[in-house]
C-alpha positions as CSV (number, residue, x, y, z in Angstrom):
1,X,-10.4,1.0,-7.1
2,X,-8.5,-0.5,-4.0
3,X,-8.2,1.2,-0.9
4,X,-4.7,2.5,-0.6
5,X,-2.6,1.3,2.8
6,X,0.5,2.0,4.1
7,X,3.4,-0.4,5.7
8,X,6.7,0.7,7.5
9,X,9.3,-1.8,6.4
10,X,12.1,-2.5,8.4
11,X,14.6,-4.5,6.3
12,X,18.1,-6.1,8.0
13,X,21.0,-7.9,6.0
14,X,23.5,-6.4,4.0
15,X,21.6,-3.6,2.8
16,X,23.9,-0.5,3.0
17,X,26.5,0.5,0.2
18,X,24.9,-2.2,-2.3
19,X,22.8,0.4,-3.8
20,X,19.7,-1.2,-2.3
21,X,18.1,2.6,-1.7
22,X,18.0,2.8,-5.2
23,X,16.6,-0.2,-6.1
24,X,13.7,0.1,-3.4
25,X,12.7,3.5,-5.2
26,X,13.3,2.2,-8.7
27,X,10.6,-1.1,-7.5
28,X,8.1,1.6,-5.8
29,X,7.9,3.5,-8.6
30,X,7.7,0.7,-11.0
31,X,4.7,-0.3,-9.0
32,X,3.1,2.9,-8.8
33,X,4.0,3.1,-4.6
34,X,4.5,6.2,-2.5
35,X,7.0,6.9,0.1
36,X,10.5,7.1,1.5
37,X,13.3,4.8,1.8
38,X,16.5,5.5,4.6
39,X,19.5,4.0,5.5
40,X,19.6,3.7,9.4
41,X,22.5,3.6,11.5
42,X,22.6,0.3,13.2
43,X,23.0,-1.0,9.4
44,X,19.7,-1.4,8.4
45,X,17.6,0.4,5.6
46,X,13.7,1.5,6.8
47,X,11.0,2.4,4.9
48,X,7.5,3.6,4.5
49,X,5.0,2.4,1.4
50,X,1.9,3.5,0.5
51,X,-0.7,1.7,-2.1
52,X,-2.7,-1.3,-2.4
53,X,-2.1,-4.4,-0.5
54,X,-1.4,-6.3,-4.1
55,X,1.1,-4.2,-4.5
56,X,3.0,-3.3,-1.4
57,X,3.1,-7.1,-1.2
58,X,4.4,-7.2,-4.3
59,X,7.0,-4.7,-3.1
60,X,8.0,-6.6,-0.3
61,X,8.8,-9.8,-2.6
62,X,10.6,-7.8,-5.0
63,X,13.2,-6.4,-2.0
64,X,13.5,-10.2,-0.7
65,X,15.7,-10.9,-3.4
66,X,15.5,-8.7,-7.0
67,X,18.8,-6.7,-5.7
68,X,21.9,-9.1,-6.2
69,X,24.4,-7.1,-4.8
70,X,22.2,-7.0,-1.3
71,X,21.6,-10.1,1.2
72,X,17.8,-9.5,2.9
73,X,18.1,-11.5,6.1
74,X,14.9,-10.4,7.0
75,X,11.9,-7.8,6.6
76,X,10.0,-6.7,9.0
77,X,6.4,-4.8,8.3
78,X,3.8,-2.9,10.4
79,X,0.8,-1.1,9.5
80,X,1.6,2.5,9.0
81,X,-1.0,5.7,8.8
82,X,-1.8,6.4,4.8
83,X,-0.6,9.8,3.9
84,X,-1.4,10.4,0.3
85,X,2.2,11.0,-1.0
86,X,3.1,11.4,-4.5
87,X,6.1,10.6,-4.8
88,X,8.9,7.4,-3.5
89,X,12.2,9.5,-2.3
90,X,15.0,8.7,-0.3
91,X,15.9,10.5,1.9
């Protein structure tokens, strides 16, 4: 089995009020990911992912462009500590 990782996402675009939380915890659990998912108050949405590196990539691609309501100007990713979460919430 793959090593489980972790990334902290910071995503920028119009993000907020398109239901894009939603759709980041509806992806991470599709893919079996771990974490959380916030709205933060410059605009942007942040999150944390935990799981392999095929699929937090996969993650990744999926919040570029599978909401339609949301524009994804850009997402920005740094390695983050693993925690062994269960669940994807947002909170």
């Amino acid at each position: 089995m793959a090593p489980l990782t972790r990334r902290h996402l910071a995503i920028k675009g119009r993000v907020q009020g398109v239901g894009f939380r939603w759709f980041a915890k509806e992806t991470a659990a599709s893919l079996g990911l771990s974490g959380w998912v916030r709205n933060r108050e410059d605009g942007s949405v942040e999150a944390e992912a935990e799981g392999t590196e095929e699929k937090l990539d996969a993650f990744v691609e999926r919040l570029k462009s599978g909401n339609p309501a949301a524009r994804v100007d850009a997402i920005e990713t740094a390695p983050a500590g693993v925690k062994n979460e269960t669940t994807f919430r947002i909170i």
